[in-house]
KEMARDO-934688 format. One record per residue (C-alpha): z negated, y negated, x negated. Coordinates in steps of 0.05 Angstrom, whole numbers, plus 5000, padded with zeros to 4 digits. Layout:
N
ZYX;...
END
This chain:
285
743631014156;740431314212;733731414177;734130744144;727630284154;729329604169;725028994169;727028294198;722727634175;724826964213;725327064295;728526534323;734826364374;738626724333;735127234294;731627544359;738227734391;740227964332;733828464321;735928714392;742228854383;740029224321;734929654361;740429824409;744830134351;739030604336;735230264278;728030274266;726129594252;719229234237;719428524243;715227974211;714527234236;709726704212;709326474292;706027134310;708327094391;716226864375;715527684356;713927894426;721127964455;723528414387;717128874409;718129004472;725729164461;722829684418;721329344348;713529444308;711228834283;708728824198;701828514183;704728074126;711827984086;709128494033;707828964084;715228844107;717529074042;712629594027;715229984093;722929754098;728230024064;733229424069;730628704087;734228154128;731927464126;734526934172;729426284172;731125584171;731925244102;732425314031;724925134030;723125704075;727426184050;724426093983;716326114006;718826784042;722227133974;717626803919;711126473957;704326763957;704427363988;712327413998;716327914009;717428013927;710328123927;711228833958;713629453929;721029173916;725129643873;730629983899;730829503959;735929193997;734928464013;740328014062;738827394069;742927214130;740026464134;744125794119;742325554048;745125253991;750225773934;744225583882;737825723929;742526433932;743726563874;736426433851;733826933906;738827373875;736027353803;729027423829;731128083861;733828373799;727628233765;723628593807;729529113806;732129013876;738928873900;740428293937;746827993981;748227444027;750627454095;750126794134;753026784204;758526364227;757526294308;751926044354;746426424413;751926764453;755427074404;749027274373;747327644435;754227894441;754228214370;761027864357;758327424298;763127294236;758527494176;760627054115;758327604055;757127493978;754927963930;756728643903;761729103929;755529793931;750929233958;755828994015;757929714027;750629934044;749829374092;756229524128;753029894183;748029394195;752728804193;758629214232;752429124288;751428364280;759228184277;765928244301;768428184227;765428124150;768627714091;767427834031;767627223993;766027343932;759927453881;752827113910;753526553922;760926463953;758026664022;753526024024;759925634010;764325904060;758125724116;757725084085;765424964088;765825294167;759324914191;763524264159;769424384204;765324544265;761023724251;767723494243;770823764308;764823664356;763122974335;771422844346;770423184418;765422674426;768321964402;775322234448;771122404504;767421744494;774121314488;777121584548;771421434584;772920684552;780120684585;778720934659;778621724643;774422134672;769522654630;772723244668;779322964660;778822874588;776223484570;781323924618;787323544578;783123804508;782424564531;789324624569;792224334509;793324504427;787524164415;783224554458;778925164419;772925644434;767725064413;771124534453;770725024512;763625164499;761224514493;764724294550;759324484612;753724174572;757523464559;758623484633;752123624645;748623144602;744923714585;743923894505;738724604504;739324814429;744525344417;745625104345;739724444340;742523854313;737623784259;740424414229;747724184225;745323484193;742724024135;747924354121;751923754111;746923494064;747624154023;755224084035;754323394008;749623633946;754424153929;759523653918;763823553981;767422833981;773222834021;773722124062;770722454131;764722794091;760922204086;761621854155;760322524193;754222684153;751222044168;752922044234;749322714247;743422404206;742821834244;742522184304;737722634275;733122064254;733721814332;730422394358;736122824376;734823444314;731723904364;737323854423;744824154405;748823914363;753423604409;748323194443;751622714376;755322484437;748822084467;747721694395;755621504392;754621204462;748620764444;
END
């Protein structure tokens, strides 16, 4: 692996950490962003930046994409000059971005037919552990496929599941990011009725992270609820889409609809671009 090329499309929160932590392993890695300066902190940790998403491919051996959407994710495989465009065979793509088991498995068949292989690895965990390379990476796709990305992912993550063929990995996000709405918009309505009754924020939330109940998220989101303050680790607006998809792929146990909409809503009030856990400030309205 040590003279394998890598390329990186989609710098963001979490795929900039990510690039660095990459660069510190050892790997070469040219990066490509639509939003040419989000590339400046990957090159000066040591990263080259690509003139386009063909050139991406054209000089990378193995390809990670982490952007924002199906929609994106899609213009950056198949758009006008995308990374398919390039000199694709005998590639490795990873998409490590949230999206739905069909946009997957679609990249997946557009790979093959320009005769490179393709798996998915999205990420289950936030900024920090991003930056602390202790990611979970949820994988789908082919045993060869998985086990030439090992290295790279070993990097990224404190552990790899394999879930399954493409598209099992998008399912296991969408069933983890479920869990994680559910718990931090329950954090929120307790905090909120304790408040209610006499309790103090602090108090509340000690009794939640002394106790059973208590987790890494609760403790995480505990400084910024006493704050007030909400600074995107994981925006809102992102977590209101992958309970869509959860709800598109079928999801319709009696929580999933009142938690989606609830995220929505406070989406559509202007909270998308804080954390997700500033849900807490449209439950109090």
């Amino acid at each position: 692996m040590s003279n394998t090329k890598l390329g990186w499309a989609g710098l963001g929160n979490m795929g900039t950490p990510m690039v660095k932590n990459l660069l510190k392993a050892g790997f070469e890695i040219s990066v490509y962003n639509r939003t040419k300066d989000k590339e400046q902190e990957a090159i000066e940790a040591g990263a080259t930046s690509a003139a386009s998403l063909t050139a991406l491919t054209d000089i990378s051996d193995i390809i990670l994409v982490m952007v924002s959407d199906d929609k994106a994710t899609q213009e950056i495989f198949n758009g006008e000059g995308g990374l398919l465009q390039g000199n694709a065979a005998g590639k490795l793509f990873i998409s490590v971005s949230t999206i739905s088991p069909e946009t997957s498995k679609f990249i997946n068949e557009s790979c093959k037919a320009k005769g490179a292989s393709f798996i998915e690895a999205p990420v289950s965990g936030s900024v920090k552990p991003a930056t602390d390379g202790t990611l979970i990476m949820l994988v789908g796709g082919e045993d060869a496929d998985i086990e030439k990305a090992k290295p790279i992912l070993d990097v990224l993550g404190k552990l790899t599941v394999h879930n399954g063929p493409v598209g099992a990995g998008a399912a296991a996000k969408l069933a983890i990011n479920y869990f994680l709405a559910l718990t931090l918009q329950g954090l929120a309505e307790t905090v909120l009725f304790a408040r209610a009754n006499g309790i103090s924020t602090e108090n509340i939330l000690t009794i939640v992270n002394e106790g059973a109940v208590g987790s890494g998220i609760t403790k995480l989101k505990t400084d910024p609820i006493l704050k007030n303050e909400f600074p995107a680790a994981f925006a809102l607006k992102h977590i209101a889409k992958d309970l869509r998809l959860a709800t598109e792929q079928g999801i319709n146990s009696p929580l999933a609809g009142p938690v989606y909409n609830t995220y929505k809503a406070a989406m559509d009030s202007g909270l998308g671009e804080e954390d997700l856990i500033a849900v807490i400030k449209y439950l109090e309205k």
